[in-house]
mmCIF file of the N, C-alpha and C atoms, coordinates in Angstrom:
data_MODEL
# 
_entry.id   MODEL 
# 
loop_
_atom_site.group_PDB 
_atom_site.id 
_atom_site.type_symbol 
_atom_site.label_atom_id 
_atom_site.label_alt_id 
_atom_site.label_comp_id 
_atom_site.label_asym_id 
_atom_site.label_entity_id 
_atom_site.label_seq_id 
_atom_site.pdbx_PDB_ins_code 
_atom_site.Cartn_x 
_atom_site.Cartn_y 
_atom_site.Cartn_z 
_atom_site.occupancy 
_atom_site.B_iso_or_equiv 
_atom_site.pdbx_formal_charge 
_atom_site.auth_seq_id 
_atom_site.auth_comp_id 
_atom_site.auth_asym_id 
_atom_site.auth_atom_id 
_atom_site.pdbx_PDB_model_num 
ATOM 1   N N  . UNK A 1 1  ? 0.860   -1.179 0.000  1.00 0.00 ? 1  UNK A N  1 
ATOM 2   C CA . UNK A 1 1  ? 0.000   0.000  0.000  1.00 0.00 ? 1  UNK A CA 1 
ATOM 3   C C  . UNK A 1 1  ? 0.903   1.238  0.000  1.00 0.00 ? 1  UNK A C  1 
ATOM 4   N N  . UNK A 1 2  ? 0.444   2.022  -0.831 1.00 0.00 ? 2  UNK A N  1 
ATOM 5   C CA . UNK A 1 2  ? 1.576   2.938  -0.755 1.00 0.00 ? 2  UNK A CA 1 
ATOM 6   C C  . UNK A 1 2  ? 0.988   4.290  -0.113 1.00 0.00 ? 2  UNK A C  1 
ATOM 7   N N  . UNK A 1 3  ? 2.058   5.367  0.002  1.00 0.00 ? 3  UNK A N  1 
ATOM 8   C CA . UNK A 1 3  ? 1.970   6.675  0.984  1.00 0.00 ? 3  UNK A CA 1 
ATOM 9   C C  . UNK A 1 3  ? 0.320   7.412  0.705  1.00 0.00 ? 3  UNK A C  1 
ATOM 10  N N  . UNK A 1 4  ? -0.412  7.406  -0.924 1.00 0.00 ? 4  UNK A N  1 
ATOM 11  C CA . UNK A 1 4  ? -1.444  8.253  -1.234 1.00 0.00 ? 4  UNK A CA 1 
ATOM 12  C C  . UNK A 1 4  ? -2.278  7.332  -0.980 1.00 0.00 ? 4  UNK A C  1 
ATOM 13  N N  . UNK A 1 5  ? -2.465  6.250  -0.569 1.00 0.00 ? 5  UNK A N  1 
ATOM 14  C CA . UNK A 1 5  ? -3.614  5.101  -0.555 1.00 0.00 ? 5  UNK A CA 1 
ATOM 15  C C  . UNK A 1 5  ? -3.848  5.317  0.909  1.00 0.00 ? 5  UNK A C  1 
ATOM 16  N N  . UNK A 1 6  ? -2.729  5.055  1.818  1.00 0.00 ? 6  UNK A N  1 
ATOM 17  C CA . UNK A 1 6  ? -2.739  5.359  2.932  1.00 0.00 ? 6  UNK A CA 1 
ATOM 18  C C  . UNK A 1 6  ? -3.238  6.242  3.434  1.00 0.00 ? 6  UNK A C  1 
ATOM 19  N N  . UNK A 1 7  ? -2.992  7.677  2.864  1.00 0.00 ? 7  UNK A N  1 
ATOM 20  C CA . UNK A 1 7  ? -3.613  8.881  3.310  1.00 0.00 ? 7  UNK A CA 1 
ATOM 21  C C  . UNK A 1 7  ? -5.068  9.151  3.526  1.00 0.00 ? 7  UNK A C  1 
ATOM 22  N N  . UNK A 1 8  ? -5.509  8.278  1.761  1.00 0.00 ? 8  UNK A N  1 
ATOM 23  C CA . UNK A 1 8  ? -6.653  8.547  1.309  1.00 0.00 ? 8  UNK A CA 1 
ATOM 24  C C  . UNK A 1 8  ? -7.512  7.520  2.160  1.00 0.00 ? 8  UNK A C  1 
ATOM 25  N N  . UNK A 1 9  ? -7.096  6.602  2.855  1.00 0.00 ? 9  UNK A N  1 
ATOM 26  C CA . UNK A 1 9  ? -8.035  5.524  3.583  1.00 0.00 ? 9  UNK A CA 1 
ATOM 27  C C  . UNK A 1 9  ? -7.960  6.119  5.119  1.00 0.00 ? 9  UNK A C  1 
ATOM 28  N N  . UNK A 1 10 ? -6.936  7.257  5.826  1.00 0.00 ? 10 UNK A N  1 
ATOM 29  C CA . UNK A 1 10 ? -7.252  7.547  7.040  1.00 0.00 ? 10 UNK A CA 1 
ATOM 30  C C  . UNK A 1 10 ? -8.164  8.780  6.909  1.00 0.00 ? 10 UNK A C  1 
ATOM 31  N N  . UNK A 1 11 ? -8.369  9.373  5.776  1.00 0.00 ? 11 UNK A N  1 
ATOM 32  C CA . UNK A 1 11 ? -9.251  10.934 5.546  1.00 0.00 ? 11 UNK A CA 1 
ATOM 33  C C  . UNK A 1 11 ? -10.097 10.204 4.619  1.00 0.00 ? 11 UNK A C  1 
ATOM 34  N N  . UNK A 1 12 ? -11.368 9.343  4.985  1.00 0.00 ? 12 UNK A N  1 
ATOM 35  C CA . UNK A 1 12 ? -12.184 8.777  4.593  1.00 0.00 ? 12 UNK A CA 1 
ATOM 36  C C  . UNK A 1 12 ? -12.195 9.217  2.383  1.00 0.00 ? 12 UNK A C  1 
ATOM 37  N N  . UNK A 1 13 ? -10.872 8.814  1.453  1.00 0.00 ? 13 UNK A N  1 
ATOM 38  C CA . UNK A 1 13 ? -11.120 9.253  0.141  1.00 0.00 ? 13 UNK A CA 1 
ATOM 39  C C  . UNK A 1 13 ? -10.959 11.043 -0.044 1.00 0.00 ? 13 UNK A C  1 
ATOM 40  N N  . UNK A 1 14 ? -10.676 11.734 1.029  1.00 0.00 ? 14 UNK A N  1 
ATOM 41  C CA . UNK A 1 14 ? -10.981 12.795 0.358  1.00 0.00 ? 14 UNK A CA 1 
ATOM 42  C C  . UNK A 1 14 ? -9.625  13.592 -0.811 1.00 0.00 ? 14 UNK A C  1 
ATOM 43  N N  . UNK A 1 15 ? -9.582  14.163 -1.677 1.00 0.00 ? 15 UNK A N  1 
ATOM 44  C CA . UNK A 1 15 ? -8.215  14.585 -2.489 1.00 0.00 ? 15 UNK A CA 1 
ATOM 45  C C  . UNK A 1 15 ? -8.026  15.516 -2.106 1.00 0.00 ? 15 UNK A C  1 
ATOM 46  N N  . UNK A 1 16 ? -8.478  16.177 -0.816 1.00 0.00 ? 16 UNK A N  1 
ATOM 47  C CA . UNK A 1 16 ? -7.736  17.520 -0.817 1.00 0.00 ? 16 UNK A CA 1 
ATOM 48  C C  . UNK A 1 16 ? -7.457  16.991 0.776  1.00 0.00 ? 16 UNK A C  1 
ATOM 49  N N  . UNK A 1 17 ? -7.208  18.044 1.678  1.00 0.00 ? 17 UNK A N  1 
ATOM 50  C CA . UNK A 1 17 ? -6.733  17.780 2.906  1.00 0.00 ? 17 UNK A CA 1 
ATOM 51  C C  . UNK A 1 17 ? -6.629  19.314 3.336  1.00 0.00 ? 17 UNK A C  1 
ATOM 52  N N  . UNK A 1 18 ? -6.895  19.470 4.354  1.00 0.00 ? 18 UNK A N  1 
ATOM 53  C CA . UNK A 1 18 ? -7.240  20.702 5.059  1.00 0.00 ? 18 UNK A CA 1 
ATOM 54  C C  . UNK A 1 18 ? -5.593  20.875 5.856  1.00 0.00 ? 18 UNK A C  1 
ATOM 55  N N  . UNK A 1 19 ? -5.501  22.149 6.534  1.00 0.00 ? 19 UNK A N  1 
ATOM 56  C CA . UNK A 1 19 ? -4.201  22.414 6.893  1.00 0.00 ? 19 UNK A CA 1 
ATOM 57  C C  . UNK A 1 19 ? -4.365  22.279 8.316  1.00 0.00 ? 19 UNK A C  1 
ATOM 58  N N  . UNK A 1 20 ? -5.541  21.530 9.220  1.00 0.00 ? 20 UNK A N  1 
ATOM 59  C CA . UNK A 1 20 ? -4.834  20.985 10.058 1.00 0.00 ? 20 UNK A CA 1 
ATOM 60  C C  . UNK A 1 20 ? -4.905  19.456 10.075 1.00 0.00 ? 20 UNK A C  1 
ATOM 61  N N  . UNK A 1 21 ? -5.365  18.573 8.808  1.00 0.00 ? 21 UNK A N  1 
ATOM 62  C CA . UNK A 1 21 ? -4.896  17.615 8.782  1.00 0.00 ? 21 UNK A CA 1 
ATOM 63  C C  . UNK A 1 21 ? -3.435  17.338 8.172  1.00 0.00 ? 21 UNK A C  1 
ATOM 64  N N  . UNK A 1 22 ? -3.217  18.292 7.400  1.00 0.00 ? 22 UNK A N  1 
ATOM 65  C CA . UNK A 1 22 ? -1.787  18.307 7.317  1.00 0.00 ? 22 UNK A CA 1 
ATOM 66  C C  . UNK A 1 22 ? -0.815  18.321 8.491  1.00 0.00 ? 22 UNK A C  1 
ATOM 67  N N  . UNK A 1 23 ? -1.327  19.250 8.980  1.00 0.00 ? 23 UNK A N  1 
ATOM 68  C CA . UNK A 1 23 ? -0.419  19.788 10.128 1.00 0.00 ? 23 UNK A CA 1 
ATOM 69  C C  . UNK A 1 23 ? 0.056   18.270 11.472 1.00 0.00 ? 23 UNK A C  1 
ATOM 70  N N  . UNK A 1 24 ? -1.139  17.625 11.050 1.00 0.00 ? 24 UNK A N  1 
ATOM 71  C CA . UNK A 1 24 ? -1.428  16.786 12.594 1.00 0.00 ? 24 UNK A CA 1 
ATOM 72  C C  . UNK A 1 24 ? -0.500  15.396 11.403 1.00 0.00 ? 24 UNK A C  1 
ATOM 73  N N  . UNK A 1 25 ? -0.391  15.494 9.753  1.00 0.00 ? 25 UNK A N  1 
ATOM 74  C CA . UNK A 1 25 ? 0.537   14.325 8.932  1.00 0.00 ? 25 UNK A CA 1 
ATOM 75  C C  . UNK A 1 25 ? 2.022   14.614 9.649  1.00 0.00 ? 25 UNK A C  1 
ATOM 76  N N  . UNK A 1 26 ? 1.952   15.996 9.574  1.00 0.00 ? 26 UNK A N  1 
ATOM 77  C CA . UNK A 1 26 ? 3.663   16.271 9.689  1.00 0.00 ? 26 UNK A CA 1 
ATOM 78  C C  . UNK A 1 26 ? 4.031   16.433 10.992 1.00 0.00 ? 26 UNK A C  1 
ATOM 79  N N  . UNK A 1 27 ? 3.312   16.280 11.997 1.00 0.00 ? 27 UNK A N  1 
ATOM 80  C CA . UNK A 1 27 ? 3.325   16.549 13.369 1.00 0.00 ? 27 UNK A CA 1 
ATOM 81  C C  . UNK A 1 27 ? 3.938   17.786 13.774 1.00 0.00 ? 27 UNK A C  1 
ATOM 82  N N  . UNK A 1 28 ? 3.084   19.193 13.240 1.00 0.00 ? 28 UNK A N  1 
ATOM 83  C CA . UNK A 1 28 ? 3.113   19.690 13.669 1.00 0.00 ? 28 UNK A CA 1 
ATOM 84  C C  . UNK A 1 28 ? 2.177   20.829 14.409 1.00 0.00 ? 28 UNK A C  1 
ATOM 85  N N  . UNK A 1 29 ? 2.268   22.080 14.579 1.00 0.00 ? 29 UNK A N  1 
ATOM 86  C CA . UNK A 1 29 ? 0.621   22.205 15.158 1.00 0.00 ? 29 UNK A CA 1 
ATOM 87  C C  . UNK A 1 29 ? 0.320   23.509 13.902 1.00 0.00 ? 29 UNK A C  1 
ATOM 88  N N  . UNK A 1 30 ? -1.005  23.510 13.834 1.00 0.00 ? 30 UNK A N  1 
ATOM 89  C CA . UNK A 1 30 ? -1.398  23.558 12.937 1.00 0.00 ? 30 UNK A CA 1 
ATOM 90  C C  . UNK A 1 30 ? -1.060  25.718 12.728 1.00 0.00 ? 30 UNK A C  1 
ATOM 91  N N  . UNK A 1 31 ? -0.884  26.582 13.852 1.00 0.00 ? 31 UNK A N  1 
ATOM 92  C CA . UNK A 1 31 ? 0.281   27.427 13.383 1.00 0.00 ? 31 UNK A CA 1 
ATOM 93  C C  . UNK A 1 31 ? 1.737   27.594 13.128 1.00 0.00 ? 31 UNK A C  1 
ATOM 94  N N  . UNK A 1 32 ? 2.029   26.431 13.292 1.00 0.00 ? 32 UNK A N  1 
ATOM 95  C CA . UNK A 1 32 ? 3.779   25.985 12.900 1.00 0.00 ? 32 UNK A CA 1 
ATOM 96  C C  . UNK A 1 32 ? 3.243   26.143 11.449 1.00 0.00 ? 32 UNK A C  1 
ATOM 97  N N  . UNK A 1 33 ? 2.582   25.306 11.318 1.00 0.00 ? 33 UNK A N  1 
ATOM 98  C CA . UNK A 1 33 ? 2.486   24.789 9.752  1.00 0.00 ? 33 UNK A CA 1 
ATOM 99  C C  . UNK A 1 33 ? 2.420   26.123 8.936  1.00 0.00 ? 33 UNK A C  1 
ATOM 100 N N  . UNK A 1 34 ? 1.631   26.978 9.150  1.00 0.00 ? 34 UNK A N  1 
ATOM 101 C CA . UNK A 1 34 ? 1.485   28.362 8.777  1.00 0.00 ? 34 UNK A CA 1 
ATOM 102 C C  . UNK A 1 34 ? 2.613   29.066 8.548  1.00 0.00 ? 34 UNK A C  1 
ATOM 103 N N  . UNK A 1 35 ? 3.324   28.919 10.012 1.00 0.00 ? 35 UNK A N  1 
ATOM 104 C CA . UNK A 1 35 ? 4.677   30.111 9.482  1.00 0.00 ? 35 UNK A CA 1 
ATOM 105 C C  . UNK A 1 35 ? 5.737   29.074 9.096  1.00 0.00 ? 35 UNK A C  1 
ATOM 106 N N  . UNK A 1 36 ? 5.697   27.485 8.543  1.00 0.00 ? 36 UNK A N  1 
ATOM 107 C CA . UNK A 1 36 ? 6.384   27.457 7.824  1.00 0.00 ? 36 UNK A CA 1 
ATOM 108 C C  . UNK A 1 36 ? 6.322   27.827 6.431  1.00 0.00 ? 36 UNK A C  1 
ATOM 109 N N  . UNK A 1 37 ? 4.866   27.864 6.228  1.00 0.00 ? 37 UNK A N  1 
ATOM 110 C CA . UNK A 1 37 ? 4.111   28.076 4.695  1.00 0.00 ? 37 UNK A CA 1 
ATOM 111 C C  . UNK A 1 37 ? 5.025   29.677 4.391  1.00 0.00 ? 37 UNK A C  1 
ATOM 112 N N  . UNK A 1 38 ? 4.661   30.593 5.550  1.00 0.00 ? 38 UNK A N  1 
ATOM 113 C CA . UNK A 1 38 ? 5.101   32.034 4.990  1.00 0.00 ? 38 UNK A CA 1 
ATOM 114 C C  . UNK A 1 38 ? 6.277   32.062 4.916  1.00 0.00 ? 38 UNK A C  1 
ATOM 115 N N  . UNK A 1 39 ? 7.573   31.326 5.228  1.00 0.00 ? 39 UNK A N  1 
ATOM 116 C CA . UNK A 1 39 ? 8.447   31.135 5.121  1.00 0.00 ? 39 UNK A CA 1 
ATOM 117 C C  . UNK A 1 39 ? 9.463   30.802 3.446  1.00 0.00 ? 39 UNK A C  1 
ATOM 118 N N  . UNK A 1 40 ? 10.615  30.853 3.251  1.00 0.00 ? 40 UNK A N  1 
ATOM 119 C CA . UNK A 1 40 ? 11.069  30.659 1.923  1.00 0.00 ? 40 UNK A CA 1 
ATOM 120 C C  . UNK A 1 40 ? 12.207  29.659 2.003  1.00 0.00 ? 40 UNK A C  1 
ATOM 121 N N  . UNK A 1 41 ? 11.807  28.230 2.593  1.00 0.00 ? 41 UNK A N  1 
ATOM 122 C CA . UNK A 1 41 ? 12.408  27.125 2.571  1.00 0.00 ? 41 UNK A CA 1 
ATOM 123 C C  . UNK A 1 41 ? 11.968  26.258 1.568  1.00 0.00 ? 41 UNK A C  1 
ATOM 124 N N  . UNK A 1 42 ? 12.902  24.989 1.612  1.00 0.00 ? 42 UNK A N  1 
ATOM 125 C CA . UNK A 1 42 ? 12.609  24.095 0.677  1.00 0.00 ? 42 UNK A CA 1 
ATOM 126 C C  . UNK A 1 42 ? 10.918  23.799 0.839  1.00 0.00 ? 42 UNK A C  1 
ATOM 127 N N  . UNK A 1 43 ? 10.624  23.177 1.741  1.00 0.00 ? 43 UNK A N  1 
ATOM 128 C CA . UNK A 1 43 ? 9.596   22.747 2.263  1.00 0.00 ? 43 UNK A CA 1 
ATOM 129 C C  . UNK A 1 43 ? 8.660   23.553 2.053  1.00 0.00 ? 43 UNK A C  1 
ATOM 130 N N  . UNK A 1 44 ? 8.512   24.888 2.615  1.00 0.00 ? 44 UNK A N  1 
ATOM 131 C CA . UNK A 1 44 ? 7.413   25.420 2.212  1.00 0.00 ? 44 UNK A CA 1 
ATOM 132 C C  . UNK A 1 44 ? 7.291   25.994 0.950  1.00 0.00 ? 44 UNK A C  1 
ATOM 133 N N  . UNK A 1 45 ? 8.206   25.827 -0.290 1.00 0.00 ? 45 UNK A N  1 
ATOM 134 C CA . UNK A 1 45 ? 7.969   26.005 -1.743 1.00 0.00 ? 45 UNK A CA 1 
ATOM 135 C C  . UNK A 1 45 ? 7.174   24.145 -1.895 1.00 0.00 ? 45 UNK A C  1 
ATOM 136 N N  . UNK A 1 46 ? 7.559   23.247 -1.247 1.00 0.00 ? 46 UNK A N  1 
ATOM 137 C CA . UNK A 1 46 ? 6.703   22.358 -1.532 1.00 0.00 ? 46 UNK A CA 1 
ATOM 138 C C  . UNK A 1 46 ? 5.612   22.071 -1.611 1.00 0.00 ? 46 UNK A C  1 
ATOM 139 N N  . UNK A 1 47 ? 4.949   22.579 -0.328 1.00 0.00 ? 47 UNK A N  1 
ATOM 140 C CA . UNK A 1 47 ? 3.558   22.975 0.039  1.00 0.00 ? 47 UNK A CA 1 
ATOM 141 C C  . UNK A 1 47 ? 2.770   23.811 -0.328 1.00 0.00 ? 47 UNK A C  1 
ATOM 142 N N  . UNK A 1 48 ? 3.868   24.529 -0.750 1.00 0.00 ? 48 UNK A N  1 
ATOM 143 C CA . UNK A 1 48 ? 2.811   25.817 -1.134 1.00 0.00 ? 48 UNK A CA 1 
ATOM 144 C C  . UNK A 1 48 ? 2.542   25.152 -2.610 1.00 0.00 ? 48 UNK A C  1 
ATOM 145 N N  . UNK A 1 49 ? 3.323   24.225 -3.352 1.00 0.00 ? 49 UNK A N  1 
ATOM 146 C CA . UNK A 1 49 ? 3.034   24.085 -4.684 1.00 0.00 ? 49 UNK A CA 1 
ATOM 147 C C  . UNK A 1 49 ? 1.749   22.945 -4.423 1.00 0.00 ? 49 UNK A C  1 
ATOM 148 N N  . UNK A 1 50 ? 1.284   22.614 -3.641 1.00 0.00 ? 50 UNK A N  1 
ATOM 149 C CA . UNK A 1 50 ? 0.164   21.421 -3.332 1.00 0.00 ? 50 UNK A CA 1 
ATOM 150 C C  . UNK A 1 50 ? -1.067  22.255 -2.650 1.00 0.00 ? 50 UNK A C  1 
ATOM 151 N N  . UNK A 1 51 ? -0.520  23.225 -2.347 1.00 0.00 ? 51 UNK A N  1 
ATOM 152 C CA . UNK A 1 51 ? -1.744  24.172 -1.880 1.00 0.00 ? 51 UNK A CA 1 
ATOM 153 C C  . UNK A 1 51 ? -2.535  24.668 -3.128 1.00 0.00 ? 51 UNK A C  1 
ATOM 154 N N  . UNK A 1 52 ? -4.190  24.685 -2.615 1.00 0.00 ? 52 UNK A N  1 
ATOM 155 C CA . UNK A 1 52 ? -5.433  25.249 -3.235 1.00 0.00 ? 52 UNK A CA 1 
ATOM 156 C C  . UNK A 1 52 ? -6.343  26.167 -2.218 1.00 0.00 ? 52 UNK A C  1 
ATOM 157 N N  . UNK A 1 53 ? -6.520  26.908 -3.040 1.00 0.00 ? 53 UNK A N  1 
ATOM 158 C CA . UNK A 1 53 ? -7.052  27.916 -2.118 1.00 0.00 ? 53 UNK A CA 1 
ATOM 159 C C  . UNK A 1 53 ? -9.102  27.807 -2.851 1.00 0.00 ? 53 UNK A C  1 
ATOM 160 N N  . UNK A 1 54 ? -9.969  27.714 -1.876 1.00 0.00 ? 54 UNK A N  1 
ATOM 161 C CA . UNK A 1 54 ? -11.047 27.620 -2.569 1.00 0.00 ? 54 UNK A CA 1 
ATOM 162 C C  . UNK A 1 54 ? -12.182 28.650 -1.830 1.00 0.00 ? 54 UNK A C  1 
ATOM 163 N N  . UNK A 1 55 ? -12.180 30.174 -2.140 1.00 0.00 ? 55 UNK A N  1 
ATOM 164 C CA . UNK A 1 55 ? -12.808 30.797 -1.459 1.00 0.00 ? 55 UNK A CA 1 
ATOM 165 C C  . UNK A 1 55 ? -11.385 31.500 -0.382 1.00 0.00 ? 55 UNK A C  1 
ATOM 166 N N  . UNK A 1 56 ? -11.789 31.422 0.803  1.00 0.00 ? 56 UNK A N  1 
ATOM 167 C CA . UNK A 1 56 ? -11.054 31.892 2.014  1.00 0.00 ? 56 UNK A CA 1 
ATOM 168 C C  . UNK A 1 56 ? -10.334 31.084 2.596  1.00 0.00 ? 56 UNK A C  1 
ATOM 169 N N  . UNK A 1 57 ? -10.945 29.273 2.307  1.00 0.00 ? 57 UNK A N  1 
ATOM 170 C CA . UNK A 1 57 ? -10.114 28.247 2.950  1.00 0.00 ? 57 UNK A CA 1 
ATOM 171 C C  . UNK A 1 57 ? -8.964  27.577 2.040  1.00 0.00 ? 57 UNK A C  1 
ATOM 172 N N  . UNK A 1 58 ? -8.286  26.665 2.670  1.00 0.00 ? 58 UNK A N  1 
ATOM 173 C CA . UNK A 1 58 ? -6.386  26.600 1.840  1.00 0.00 ? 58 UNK A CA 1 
ATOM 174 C C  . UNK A 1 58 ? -6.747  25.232 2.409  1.00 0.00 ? 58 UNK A C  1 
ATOM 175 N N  . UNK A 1 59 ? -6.653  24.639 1.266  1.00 0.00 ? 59 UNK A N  1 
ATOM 176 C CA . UNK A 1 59 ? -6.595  22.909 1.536  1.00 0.00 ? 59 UNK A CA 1 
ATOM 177 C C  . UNK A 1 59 ? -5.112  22.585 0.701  1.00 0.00 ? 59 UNK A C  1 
ATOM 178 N N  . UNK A 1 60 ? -4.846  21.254 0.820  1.00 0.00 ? 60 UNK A N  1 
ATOM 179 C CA . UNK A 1 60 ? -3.835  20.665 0.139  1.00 0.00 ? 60 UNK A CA 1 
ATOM 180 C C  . UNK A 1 60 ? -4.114  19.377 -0.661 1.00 0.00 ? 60 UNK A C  1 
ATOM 181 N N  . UNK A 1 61 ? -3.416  19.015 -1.597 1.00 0.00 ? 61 UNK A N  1 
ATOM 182 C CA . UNK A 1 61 ? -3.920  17.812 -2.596 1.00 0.00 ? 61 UNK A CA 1 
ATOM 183 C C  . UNK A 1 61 ? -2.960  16.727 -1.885 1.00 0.00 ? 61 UNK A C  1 
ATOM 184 N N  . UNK A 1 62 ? -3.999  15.797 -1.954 1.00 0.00 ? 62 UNK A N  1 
ATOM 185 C CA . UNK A 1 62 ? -3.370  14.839 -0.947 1.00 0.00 ? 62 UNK A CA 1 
ATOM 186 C C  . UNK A 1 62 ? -2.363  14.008 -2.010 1.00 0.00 ? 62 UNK A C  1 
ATOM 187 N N  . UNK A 1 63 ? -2.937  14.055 -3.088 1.00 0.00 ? 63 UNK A N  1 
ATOM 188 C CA . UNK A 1 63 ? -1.736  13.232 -3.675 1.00 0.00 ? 63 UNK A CA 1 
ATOM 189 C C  . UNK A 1 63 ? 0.049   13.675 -3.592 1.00 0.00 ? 63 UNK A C  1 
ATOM 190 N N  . UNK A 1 64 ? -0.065  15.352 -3.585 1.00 0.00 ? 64 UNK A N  1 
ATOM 191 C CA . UNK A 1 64 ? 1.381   16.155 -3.732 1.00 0.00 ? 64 UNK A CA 1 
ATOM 192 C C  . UNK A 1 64 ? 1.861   15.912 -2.143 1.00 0.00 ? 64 UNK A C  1 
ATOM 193 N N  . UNK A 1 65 ? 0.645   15.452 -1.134 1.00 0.00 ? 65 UNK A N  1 
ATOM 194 C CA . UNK A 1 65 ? 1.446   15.850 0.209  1.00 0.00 ? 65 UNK A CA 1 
ATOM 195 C C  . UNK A 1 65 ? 2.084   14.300 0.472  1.00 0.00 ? 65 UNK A C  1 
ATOM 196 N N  . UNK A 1 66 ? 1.344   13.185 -0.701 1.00 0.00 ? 66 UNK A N  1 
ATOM 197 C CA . UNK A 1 66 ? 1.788   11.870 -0.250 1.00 0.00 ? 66 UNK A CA 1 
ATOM 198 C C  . UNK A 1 66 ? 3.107   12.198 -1.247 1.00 0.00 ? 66 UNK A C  1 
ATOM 199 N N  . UNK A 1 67 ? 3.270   12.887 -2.063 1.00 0.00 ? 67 UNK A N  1 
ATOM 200 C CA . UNK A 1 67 ? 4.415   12.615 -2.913 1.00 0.00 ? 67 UNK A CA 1 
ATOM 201 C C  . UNK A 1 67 ? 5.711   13.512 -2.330 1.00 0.00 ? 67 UNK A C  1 
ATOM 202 N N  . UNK A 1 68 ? 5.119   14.287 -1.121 1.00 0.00 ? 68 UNK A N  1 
ATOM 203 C CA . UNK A 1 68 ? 6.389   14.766 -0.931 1.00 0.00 ? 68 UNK A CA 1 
ATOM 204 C C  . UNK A 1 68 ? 6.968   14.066 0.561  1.00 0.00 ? 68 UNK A C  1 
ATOM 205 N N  . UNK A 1 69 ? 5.959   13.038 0.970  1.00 0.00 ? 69 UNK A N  1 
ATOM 206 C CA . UNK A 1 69 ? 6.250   12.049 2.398  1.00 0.00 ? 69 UNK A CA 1 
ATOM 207 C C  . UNK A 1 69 ? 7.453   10.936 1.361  1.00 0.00 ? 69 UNK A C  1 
ATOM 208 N N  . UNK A 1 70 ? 6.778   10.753 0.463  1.00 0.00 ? 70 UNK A N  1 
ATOM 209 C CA . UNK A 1 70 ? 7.867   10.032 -0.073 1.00 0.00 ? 70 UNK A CA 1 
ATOM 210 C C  . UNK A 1 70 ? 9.088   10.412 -0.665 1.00 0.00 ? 70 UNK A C  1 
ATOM 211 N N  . UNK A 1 71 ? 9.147   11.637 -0.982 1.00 0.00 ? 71 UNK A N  1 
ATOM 212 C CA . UNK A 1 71 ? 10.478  12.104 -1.495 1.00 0.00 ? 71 UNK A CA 1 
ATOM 213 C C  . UNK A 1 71 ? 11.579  12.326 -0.390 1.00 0.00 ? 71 UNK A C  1 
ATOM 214 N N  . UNK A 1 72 ? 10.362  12.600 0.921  1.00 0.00 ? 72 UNK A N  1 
ATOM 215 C CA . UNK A 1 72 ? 11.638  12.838 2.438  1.00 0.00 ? 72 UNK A CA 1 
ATOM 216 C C  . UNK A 1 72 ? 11.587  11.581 2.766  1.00 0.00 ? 72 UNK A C  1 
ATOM 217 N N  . UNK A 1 73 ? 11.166  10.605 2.515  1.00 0.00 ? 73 UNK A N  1 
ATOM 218 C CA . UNK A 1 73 ? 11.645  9.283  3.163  1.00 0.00 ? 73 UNK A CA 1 
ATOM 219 C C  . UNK A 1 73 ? 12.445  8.145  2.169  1.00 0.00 ? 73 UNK A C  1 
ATOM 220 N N  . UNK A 1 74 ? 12.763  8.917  0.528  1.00 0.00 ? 74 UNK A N  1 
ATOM 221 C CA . UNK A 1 74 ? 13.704  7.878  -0.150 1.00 0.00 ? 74 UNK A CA 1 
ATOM 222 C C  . UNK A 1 74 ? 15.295  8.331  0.280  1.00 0.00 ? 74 UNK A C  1 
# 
């Protein structure tokens, strides 16, 4: 089973992912996650490229957040 199957079976299927289920993937709390976003690290050019903004709320595509669990764990 791999990293996006996984994701998608603990967030009952959904393709996007909200930023504090992100936050609670990467263990962190869910304003860490924020000022790493405003930040100009590797990481948060990652996220920010998986980020969607729909209205006022900022979700993430779960497939880019499983593809970047796997790029920090090869």
């Amino acid at each position: 089973m791999n990293t996006e199957q996984l994701l998608l079976d603990k967030f009952q299927g959904s393709p996007l992912l909200s930023i504090e289920q992100v936050a609670d993937i990467l263990h962190r709390s869910k304003d860490g996650l924020r000022i790493t976003l405003s930040g100009n690290s590797e990481l948060a050019q990652k996220l920010r490229d998986t980020r969607l903004k729909i209205g006022r709320r900022v979700y993430f595509k779960t497939q880019g957040i499983a593809r970047l669990i796997d790029e920090a764990s090869a």
